[in-house]
C-alpha positions as a Markdown table, in Angstrom:
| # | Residue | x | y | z |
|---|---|---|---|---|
| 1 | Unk | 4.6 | -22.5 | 1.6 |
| 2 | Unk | 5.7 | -20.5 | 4.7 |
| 3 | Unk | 4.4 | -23.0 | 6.8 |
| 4 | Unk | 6.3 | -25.8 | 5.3 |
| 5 | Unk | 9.3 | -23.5 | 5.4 |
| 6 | Unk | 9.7 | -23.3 | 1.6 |
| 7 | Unk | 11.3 | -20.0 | 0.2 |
| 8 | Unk | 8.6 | -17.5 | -1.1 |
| 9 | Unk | 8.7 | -15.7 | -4.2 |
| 10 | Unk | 8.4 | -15.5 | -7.9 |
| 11 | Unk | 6.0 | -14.2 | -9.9 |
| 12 | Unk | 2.8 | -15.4 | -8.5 |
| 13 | Unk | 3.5 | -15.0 | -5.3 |
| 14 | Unk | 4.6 | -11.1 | -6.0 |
| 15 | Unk | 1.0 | -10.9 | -7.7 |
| 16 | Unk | -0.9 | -12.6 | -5.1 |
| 17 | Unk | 0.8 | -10.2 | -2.5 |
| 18 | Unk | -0.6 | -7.5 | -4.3 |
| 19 | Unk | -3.8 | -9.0 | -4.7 |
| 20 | Unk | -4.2 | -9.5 | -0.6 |
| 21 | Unk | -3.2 | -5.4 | -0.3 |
| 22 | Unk | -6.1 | -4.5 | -3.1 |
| 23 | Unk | -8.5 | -6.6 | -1.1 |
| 24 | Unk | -7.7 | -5.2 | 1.8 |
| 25 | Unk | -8.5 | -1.6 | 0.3 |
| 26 | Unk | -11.1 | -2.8 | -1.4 |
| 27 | Unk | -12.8 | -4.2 | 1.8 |
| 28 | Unk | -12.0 | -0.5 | 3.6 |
| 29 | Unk | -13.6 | 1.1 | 0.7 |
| 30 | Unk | -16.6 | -0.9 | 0.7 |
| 31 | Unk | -16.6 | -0.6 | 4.2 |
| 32 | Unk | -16.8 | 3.6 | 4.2 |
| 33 | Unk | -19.6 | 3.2 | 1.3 |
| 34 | Unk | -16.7 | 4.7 | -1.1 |
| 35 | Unk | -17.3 | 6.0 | -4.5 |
| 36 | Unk | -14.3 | 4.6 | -5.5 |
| 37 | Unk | -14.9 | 0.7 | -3.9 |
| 38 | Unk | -16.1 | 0.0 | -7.6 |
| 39 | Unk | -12.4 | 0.5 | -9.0 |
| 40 | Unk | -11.0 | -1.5 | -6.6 |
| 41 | Unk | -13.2 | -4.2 | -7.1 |
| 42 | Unk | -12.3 | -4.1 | -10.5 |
| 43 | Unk | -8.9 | -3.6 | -9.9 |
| 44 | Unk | -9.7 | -7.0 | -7.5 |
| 45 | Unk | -11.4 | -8.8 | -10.3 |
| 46 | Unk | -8.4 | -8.5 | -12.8 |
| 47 | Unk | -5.8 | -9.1 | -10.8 |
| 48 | Unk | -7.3 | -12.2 | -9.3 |
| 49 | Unk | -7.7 | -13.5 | -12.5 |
| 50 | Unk | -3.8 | -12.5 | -13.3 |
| 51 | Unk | -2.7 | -14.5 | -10.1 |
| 52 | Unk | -4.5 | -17.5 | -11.6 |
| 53 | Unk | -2.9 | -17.1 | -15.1 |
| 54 | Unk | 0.2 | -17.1 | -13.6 |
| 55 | Unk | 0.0 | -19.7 | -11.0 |
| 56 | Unk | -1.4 | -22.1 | -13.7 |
| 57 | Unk | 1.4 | -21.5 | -16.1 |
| 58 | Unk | 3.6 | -22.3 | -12.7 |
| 59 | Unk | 4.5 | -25.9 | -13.5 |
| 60 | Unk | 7.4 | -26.1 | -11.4 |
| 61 | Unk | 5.4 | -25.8 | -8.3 |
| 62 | Unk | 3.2 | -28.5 | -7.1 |
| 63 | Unk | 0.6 | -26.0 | -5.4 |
| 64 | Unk | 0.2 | -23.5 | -8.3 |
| 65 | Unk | -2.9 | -25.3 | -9.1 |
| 66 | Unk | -4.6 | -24.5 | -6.1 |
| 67 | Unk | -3.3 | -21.2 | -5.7 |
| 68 | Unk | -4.9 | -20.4 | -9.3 |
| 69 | Unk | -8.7 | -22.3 | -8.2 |
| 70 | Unk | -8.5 | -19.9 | -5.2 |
| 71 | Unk | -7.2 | -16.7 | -7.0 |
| 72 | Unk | -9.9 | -17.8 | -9.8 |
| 73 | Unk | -12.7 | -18.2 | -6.6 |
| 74 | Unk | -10.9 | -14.2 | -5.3 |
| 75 | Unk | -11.7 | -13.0 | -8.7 |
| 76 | Unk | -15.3 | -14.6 | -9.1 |
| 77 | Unk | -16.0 | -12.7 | -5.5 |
| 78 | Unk | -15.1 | -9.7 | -6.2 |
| 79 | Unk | -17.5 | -9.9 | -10.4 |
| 80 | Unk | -20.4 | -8.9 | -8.5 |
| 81 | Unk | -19.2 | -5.6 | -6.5 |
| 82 | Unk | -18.7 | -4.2 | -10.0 |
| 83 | Unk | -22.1 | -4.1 | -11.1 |
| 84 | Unk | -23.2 | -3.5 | -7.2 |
| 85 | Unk | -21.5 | -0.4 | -6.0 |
């Protein structure tokens, strides 16, 4: 959307900004070996999963599909550092 020069915001996009900052701690977490990279990954996995909720109910905008497939592959990613850490 940036790229095309299209105004950013709403609701998805305020949650998928979010999302990129928990991943980011989540990958510094698992990174130091962190007790904590477990609630972050968590954290990760629901609010991937909120991203594509939202984006999916988005039916004004033509590219809320495939923001809520990758949001959906995010939160998939992140299922298995729950059980892992």
């Amino acid at each position: 959307m940036v790229a095309r020069g299209e105004p950013v915001g709403g609701e998805a996009v305020r949650l998928l900004r979010q999302c990129a900052e928990l991943c980011e701690l989540n990958v510094r977490a698992l990174q130091k070996e962190s007790r904590l990279a477990r609630r972050t990954a968590s954290l990760c996995f629901e609010l991937g999963n909120r991203v594509a909720r939202t984006a999916w109910l988005d039916a004004e905008d033509p590219d809320s599909y495939a923001l809520a497939r990758d949001a959906l592959q995010l939160a998939r990613a992140c299922r298995p550092l729950l059980f892992a850490c």
